[in-house]
N, C-alpha and C positions, 0 to 999 in steps of 0.2 A: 504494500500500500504506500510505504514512503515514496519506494523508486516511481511508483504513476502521480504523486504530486509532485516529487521534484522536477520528474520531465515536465509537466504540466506548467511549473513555475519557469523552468527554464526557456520552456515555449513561449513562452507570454512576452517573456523579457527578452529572450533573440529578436522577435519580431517586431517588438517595441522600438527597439534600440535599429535594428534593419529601419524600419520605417522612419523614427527619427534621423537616420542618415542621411536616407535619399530626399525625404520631403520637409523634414523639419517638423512631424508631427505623427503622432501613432495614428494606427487606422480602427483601433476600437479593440476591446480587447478579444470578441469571437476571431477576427478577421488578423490580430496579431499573433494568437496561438493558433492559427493556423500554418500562415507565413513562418512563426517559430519553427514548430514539426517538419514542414514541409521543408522548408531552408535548414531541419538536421541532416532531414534524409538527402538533401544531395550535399550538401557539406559533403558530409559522412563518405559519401559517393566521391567526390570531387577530390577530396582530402586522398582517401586510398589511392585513387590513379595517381596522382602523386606521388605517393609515398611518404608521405606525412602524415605521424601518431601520433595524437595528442589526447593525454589521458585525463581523466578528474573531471567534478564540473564543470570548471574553467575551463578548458580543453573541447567540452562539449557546448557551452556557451558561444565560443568563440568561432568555432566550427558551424555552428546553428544560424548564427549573423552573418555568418559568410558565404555561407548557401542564400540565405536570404533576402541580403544584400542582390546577390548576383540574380535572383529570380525577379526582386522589382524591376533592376537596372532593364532587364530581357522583355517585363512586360510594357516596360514607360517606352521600350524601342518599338514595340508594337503595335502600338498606340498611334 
């Protein structure tokens, strides 16, 4: 039960934090914990082709923002 709230919190706040980068403002917390998850799971993806492991919260925090990051940046080009 902790580890589905930590992810949960960690979601929230990748996507926050994603959000406040590109636009200077979150997008709501459904629509940040989603971008969160969604911006781990390709971190997570993006980081292995790499070859870059990054352990801990932190690690997964940062990994999570950087997926996320890179998924607005994709959709604002879409646009």
């Amino acid at each position: 039960m902790e580890t589905l709230l930590i992810g949960i919190i960690t979601g929230i706040l990748a996507g926050f934090i994603a959000s406040k980068l590109q636009s200077g403002t979150g997008k709501g917390l459904l629509l940040d914990l989603f971008l969160g998850v969604v911006g781990g799971l390709f971190g997570s993806w993006l980081f292995g082709l790499l070859g870059i492991n990054i352990a801990g919260w932190l690690g997964s925090l940062i990994c999570a923002v950087v997926g996320a990051v890179i998924i607005l940046w994709i959709v604002s080009k879409l646009k």
